[in-house]
N, CA, C and O atoms as a printed pandas DataFrame, in Angstrom:
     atom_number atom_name residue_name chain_id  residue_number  x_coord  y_coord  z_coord
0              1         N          UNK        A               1    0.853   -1.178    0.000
1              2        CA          UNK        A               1    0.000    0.000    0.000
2              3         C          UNK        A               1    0.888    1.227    0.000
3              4         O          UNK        A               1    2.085    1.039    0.217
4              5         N          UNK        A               2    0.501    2.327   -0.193
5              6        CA          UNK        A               2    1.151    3.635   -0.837
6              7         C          UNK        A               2    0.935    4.228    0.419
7              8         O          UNK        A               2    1.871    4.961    0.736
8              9         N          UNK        A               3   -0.128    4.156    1.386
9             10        CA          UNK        A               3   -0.263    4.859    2.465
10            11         C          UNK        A               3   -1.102    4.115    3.382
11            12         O          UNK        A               3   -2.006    3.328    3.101
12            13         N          UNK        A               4   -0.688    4.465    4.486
13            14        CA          UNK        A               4   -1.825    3.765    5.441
14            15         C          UNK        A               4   -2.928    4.791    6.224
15            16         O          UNK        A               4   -2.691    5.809    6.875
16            17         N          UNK        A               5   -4.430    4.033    5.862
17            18        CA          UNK        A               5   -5.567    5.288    6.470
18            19         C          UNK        A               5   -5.508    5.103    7.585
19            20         O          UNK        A               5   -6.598    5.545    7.946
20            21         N          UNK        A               6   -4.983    4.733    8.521
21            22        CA          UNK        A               6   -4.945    5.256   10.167
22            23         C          UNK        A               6   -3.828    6.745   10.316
23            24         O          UNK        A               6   -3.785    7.291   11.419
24            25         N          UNK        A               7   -3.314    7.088    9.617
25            26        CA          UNK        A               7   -2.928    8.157    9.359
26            27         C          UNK        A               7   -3.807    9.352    8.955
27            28         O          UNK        A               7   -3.366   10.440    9.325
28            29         N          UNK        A               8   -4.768    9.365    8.385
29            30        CA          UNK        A               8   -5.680   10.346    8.092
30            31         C          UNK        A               8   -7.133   10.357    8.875
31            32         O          UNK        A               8   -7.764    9.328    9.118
32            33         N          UNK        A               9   -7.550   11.661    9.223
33            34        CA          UNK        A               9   -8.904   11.181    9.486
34            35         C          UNK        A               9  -10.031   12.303    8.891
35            36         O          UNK        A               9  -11.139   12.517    9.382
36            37         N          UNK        A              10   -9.617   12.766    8.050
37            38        CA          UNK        A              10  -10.040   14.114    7.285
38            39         C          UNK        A              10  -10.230   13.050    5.287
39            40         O          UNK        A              10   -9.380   12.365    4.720
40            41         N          UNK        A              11  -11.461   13.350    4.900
41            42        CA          UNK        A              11  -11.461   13.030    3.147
42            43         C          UNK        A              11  -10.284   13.868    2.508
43            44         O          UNK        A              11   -9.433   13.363    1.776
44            45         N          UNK        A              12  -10.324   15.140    2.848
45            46        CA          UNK        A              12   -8.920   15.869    2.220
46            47         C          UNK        A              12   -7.725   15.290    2.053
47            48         O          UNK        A              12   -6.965   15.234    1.086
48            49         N          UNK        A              13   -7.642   14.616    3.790
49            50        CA          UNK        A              13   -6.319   13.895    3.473
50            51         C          UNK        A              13   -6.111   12.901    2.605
51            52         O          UNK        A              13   -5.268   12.778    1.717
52            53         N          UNK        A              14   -6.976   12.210    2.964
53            54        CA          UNK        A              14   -7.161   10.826    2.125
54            55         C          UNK        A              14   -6.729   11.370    0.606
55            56         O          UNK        A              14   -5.680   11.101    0.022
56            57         N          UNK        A              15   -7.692   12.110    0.182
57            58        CA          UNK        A              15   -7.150   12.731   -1.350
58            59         C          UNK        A              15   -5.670   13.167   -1.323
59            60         O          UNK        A              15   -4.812   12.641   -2.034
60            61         N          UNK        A              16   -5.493   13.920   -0.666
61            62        CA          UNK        A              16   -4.088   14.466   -0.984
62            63         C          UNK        A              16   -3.033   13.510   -0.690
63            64         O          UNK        A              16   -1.834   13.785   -0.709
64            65         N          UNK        A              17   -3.583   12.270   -0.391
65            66        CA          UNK        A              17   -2.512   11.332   -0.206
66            67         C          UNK        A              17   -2.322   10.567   -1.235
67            68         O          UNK        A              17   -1.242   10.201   -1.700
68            69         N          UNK        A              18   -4.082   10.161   -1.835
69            70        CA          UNK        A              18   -4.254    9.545   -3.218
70            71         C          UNK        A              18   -3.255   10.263   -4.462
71            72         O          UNK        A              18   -2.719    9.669   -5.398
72            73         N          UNK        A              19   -3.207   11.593   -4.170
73            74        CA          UNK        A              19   -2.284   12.352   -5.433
74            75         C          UNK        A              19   -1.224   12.205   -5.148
75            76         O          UNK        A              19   -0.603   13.048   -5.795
76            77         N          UNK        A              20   -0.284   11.422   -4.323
77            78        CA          UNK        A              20    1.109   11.267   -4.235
78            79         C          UNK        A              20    1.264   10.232   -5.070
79            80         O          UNK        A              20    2.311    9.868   -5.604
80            81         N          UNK        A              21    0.229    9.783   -5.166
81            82        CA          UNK        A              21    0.809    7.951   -5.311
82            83         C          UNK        A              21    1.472    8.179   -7.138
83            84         O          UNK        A              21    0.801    8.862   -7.911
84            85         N          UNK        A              22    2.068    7.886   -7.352
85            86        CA          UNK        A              22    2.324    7.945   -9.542
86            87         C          UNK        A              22    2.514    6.941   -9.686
87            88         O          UNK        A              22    2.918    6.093   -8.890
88            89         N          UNK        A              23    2.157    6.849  -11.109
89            90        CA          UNK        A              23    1.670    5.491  -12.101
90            91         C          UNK        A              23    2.920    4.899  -12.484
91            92         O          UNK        A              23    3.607    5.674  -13.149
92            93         N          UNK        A              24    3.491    3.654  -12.255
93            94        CA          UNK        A              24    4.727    3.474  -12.419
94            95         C          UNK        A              24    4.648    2.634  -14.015
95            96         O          UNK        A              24    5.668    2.413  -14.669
96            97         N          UNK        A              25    3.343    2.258  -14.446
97            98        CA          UNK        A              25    4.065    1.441  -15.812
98            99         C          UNK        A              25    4.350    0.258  -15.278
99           100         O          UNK        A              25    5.569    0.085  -15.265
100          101         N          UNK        A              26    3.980   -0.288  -15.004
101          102        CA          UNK        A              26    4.871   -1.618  -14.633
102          103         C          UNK        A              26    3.820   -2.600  -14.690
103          104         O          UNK        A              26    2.734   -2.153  -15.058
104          105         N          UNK        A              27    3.881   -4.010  -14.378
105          106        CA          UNK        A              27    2.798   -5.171  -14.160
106          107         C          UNK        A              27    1.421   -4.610  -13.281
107          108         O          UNK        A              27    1.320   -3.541  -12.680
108          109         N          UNK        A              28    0.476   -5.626  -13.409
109          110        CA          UNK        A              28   -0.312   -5.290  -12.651
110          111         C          UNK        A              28   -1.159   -6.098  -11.662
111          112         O          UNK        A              28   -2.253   -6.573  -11.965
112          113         N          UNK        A              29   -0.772   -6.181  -10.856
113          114        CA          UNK        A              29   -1.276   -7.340   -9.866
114          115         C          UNK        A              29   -2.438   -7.307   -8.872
115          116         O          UNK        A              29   -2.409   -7.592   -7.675
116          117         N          UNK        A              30   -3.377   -6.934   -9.556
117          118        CA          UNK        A              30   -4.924   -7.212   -9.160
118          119         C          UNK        A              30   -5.443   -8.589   -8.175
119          120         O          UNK        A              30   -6.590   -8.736   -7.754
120          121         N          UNK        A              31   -4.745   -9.157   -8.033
121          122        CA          UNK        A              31   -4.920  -10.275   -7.072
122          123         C          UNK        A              31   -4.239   -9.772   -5.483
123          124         O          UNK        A              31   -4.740   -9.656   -4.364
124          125         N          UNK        A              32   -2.784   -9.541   -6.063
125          126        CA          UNK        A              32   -2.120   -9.129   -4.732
126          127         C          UNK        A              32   -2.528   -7.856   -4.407
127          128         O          UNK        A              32   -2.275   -7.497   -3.257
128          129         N          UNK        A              33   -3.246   -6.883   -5.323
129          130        CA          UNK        A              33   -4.051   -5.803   -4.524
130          131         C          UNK        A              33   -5.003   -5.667   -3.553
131          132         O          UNK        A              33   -5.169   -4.816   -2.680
132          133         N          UNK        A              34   -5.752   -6.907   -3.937
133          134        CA          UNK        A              34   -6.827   -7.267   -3.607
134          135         C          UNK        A              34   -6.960   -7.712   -1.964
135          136         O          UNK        A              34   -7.514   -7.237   -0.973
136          137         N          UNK        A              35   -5.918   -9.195   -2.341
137          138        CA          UNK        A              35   -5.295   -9.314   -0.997
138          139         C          UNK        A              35   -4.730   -8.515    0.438
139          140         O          UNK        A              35   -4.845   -8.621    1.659
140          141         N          UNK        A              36   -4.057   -7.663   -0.560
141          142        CA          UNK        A              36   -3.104   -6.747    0.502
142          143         C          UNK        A              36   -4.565   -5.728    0.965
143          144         O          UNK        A              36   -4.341   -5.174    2.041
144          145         N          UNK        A              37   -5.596   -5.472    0.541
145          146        CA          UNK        A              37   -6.478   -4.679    1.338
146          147         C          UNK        A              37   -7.163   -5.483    1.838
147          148         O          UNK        A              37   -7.907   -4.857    2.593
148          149         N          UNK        A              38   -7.502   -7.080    1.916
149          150        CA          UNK        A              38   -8.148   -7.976    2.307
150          151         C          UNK        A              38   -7.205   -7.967    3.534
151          152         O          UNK        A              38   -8.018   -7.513    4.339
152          153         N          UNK        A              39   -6.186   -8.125    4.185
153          154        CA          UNK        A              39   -5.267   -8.715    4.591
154          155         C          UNK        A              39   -5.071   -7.267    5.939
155          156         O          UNK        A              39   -5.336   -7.202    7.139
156          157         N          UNK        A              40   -4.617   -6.522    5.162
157          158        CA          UNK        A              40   -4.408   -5.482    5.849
158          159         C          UNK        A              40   -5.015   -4.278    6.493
159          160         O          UNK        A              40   -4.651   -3.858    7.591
160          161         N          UNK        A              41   -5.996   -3.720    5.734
161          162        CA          UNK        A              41   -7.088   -2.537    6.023
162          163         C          UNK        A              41   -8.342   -3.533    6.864
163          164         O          UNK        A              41   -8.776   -3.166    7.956
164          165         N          UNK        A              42   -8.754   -4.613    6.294
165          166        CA          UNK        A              42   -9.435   -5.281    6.744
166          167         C          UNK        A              42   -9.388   -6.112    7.896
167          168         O          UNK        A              42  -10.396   -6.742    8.213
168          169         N          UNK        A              43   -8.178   -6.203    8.666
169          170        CA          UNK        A              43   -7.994   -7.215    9.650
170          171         C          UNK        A              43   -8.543   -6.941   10.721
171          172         O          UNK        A              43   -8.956   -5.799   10.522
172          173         N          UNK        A              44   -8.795   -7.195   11.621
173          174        CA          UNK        A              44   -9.902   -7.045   12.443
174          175         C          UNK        A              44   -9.076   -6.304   13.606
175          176         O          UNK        A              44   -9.636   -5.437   14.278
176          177         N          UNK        A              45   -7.620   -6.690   13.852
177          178        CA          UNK        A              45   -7.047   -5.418   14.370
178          179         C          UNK        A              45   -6.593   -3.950   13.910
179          180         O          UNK        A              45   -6.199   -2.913   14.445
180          181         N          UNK        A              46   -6.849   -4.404   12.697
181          182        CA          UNK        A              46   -6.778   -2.821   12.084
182          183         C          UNK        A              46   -8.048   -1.639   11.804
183          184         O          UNK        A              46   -7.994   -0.438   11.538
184          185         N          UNK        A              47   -9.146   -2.550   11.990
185          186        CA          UNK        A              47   -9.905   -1.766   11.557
186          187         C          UNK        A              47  -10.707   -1.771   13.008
187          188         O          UNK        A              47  -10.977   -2.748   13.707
188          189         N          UNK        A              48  -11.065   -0.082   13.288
189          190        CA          UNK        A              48  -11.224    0.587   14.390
190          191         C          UNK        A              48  -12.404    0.996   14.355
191          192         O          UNK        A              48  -13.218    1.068   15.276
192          193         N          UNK        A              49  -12.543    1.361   12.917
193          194        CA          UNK        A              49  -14.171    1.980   12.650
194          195         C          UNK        A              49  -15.540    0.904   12.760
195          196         O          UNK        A              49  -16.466    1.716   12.743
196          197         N          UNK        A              50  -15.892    0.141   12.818
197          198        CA          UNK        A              50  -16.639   -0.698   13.431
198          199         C          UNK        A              50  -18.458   -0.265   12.438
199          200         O          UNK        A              50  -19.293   -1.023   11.946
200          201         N          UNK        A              51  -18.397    1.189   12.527
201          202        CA          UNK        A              51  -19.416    1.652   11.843
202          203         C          UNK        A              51  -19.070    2.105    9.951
203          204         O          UNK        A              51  -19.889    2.429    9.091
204          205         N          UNK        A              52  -17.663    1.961    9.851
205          206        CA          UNK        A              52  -17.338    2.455    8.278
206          207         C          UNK        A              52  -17.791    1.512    7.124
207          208         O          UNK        A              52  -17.798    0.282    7.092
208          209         N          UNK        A              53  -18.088    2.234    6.381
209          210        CA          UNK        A              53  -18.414    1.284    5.088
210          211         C          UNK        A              53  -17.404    0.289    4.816
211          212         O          UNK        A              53  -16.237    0.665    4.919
212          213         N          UNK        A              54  -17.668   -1.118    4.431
213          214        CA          UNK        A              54  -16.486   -2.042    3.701
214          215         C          UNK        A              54  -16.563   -1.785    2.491
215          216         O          UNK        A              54  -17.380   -2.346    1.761
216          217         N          UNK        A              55  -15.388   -0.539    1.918
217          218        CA          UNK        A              55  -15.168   -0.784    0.592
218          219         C          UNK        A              55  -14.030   -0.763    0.243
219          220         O          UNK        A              55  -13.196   -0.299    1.021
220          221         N          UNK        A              56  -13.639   -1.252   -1.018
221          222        CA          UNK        A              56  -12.455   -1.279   -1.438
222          223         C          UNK        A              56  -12.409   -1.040   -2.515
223          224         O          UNK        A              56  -13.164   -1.565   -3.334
224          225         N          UNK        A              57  -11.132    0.181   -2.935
225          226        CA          UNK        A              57  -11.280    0.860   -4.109
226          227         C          UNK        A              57  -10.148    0.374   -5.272
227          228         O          UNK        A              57   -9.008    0.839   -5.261
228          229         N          UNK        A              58  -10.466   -0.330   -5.986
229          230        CA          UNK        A              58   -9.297   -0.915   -6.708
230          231         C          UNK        A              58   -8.823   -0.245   -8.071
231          232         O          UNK        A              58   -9.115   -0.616   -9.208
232          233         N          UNK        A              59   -8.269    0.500   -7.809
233          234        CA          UNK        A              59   -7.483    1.253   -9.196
234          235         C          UNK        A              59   -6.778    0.993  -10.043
235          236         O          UNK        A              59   -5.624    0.932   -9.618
236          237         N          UNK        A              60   -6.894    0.692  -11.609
237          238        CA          UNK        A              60   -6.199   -0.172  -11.762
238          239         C          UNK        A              60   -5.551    0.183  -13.330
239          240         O          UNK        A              60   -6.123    1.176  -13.779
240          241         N          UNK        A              61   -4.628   -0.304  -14.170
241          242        CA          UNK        A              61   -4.101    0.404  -15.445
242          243         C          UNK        A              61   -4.327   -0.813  -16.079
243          244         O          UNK        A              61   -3.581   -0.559  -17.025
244          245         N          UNK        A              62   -4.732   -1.895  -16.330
245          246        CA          UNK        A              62   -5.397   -3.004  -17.322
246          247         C          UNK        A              62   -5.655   -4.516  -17.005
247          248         O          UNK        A              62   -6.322   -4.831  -16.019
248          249         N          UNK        A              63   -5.160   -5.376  -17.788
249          250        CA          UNK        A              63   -5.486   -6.453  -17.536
250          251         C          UNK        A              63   -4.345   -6.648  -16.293
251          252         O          UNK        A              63   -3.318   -6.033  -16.009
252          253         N          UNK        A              64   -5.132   -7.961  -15.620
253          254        CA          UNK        A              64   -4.035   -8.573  -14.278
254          255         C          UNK        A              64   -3.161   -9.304  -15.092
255          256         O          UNK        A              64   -3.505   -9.809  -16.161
256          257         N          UNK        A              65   -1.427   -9.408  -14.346
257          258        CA          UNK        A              65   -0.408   -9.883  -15.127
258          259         C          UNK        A              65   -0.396  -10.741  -13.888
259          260         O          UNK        A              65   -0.407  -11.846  -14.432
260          261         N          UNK        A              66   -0.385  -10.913  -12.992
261          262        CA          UNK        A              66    0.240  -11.792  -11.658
262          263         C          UNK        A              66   -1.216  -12.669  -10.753
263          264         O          UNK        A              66   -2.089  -12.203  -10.021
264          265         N          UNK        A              67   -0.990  -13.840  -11.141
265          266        CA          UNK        A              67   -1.966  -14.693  -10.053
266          267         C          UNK        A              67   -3.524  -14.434  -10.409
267          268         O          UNK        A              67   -4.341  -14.398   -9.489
268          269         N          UNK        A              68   -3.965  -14.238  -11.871
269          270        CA          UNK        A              68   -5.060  -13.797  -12.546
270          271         C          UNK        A              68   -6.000  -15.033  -12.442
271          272         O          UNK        A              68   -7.198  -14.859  -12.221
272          273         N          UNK        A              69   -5.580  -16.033  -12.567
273          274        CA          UNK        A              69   -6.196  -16.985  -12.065
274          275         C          UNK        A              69   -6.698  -17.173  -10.694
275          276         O          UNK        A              69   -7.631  -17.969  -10.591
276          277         N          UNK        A              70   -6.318  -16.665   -9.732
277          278        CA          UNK        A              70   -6.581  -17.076   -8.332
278          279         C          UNK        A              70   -7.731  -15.231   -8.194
279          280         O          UNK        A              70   -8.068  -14.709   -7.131
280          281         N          UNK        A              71   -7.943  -14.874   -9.139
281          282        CA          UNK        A              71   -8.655  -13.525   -8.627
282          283         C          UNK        A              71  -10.494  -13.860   -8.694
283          284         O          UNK        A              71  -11.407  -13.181   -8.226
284          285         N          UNK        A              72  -10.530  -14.697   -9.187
285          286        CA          UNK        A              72  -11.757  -15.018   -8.705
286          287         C          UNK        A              72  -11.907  -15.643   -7.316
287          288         O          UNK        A              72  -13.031  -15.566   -6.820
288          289         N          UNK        A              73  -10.913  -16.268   -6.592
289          290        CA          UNK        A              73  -10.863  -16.898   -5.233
290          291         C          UNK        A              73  -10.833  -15.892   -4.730
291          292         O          UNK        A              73  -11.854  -15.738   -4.060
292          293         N          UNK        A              74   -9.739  -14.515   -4.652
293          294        CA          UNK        A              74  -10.017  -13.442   -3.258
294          295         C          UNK        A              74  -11.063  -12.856   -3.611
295          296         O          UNK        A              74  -11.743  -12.638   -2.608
296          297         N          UNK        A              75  -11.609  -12.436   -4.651
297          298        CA          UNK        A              75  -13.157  -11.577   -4.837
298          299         C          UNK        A              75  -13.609  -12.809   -3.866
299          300         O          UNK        A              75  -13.737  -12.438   -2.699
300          301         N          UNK        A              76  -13.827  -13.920   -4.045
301          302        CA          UNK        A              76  -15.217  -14.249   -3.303
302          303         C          UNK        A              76  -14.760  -14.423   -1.681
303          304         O          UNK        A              76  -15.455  -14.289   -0.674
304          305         N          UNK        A              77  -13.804  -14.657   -1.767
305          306        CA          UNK        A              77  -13.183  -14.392   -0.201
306          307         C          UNK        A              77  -14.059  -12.889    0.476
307          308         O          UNK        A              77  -14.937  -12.848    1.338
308          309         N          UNK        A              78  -13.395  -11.732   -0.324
309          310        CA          UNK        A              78  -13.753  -10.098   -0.028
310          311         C          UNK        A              78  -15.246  -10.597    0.507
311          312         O          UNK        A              78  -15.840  -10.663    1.584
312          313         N          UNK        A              79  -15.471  -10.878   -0.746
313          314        CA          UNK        A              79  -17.509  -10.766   -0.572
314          315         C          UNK        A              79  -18.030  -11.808    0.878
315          316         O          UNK        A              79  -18.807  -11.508    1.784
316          317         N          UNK        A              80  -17.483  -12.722    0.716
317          318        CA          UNK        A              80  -17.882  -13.028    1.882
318          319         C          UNK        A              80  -17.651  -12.670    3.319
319          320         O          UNK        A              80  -18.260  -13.115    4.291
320          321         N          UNK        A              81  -16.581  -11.710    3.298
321          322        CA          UNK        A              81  -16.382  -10.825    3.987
322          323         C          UNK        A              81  -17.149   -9.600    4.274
323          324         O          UNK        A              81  -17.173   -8.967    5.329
324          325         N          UNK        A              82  -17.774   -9.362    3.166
325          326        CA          UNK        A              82  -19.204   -8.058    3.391
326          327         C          UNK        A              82  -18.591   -6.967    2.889
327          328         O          UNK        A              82  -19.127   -5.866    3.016
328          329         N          UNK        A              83  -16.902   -7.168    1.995
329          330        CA          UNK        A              83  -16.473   -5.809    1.797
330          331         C          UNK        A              83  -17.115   -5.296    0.065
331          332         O          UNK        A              83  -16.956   -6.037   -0.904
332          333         N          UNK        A              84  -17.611   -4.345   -0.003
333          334        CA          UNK        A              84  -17.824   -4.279   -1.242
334          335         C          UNK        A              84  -16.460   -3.951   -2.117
335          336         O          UNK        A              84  -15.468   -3.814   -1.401
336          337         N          UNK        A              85  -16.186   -3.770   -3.817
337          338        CA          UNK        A              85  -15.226   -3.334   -3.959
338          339         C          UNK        A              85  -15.724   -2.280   -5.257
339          340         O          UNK        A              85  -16.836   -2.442   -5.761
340          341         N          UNK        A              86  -14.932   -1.354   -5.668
341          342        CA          UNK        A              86  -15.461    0.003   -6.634
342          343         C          UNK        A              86  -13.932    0.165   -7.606
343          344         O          UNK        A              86  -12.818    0.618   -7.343
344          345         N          UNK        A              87  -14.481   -0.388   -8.689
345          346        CA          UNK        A              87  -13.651   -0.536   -9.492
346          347         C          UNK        A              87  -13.116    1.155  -10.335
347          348         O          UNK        A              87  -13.846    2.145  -10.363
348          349         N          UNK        A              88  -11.797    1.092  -10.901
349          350        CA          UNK        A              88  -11.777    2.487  -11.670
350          351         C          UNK        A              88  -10.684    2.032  -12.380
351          352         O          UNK        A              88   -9.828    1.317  -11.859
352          353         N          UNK        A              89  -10.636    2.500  -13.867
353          354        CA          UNK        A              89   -9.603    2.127  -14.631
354          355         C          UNK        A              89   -9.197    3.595  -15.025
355          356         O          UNK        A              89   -9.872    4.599  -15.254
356          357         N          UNK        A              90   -7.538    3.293  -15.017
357          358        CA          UNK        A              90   -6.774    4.567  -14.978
358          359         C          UNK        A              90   -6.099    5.013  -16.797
359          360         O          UNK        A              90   -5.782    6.145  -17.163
360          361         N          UNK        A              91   -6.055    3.996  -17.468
361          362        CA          UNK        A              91   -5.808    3.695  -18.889
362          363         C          UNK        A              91   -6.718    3.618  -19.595
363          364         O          UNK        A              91   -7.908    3.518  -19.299
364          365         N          UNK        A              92   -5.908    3.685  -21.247
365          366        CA          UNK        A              92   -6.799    3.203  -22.245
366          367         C          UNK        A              92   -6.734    1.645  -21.976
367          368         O          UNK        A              92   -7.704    0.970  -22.322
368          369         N          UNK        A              93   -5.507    0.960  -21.302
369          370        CA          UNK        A              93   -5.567   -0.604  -21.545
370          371         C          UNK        A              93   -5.951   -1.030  -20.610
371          372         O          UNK        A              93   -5.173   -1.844  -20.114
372          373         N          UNK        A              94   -7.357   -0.780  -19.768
373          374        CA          UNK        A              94   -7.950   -1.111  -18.548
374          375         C          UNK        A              94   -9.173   -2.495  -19.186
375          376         O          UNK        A              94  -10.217   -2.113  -19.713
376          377         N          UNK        A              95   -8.980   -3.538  -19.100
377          378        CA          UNK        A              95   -9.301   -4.629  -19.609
378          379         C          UNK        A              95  -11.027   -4.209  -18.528
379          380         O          UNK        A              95  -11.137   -4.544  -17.348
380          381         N          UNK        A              96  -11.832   -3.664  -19.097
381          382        CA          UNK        A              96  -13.227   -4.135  -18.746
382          383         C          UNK        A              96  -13.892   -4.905  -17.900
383          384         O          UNK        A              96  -14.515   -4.525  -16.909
384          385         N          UNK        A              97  -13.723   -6.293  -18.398
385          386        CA          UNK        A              97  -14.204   -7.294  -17.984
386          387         C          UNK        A              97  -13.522   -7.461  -16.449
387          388         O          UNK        A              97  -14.143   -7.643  -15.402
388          389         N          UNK        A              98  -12.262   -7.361  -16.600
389          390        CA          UNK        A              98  -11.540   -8.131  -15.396
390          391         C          UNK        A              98  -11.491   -6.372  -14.100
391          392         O          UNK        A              98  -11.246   -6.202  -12.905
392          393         N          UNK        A              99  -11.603   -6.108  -14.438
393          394        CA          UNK        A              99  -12.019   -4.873  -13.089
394          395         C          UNK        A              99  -13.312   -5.166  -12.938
395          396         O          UNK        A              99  -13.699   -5.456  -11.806
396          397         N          UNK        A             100  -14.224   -5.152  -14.014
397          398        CA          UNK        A             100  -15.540   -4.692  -13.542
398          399         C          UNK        A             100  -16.084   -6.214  -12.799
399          400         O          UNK        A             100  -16.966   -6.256  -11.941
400          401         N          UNK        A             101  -15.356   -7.405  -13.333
401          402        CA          UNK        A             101  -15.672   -8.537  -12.932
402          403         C          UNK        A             101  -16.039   -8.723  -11.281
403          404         O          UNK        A             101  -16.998   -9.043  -10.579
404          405         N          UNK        A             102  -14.373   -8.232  -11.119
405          406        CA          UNK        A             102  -14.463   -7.847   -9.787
406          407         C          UNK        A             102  -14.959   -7.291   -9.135
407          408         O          UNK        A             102  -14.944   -7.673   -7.965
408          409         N          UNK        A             103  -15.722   -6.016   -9.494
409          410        CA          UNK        A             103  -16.764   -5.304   -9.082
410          411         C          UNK        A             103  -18.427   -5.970   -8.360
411          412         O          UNK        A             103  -19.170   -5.987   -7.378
412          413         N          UNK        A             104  -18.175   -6.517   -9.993
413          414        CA          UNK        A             104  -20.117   -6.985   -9.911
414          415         C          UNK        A             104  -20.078   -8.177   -9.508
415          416         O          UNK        A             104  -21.243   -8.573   -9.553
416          417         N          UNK        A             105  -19.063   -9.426   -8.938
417          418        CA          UNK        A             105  -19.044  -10.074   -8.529
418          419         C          UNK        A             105  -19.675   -9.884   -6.846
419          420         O          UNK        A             105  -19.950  -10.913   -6.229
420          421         N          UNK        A             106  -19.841   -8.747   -6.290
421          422        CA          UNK        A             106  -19.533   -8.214   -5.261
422          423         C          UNK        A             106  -21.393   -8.133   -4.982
423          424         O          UNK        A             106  -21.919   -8.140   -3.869
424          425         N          UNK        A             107  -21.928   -8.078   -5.955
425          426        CA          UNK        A             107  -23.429   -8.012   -5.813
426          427         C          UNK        A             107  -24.102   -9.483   -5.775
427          428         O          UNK        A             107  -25.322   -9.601   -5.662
């Protein structure tokens, strides 16, 4: 993760933290994203808010290159977890199907 939200408690921040992050070009690992907010934001010692929405915002620049196969196993993991997730593609090469999959799997 690029930042951790127990550090912020203001939406401003949150944004102005989101604008640090830059697009590196590189692979894209939609599984281990997935995970790492399954894993981490979500753990039951981390999360404090008790009343906050479960969502998870997955941002993403195209198709998954890493463990694309196993991304239908953590979506249904998430979901059965109650977290929703809100897909957004940052490219022209944002593969459709496989963000939004993840999305509407979630319903």
């Amino acid at each position: 993760m690029h930042f951790n939200l127990k550090d912020y408690t203001t939406k401003a921040d949150v944004l102005a933290a989101v604008d640090t992050i830059r697009y590196l070009g590189e692979n894209t690992n939609t599984t281990g994203g997935l995970k790492v907010a399954r894993l981490e934001v979500f753990d039951p010692d981390y999360e404090k808010r008790p009343n906050a929405e479960r969502i998870i915002v997955l941002i993403t620049d195209g198709v998954p290159t890493y463990d694309a196969d196993k991304l239908d196993d953590e979506v249904a993991t998430i979901k059965r977890m109650g977290i929703r997730i809100v897909g957004l593609g940052v490219t022209n090469k944002v593969c459709g199907y496989s963000i939004f999959k993840a999305a509407l799997l979630m319903f």
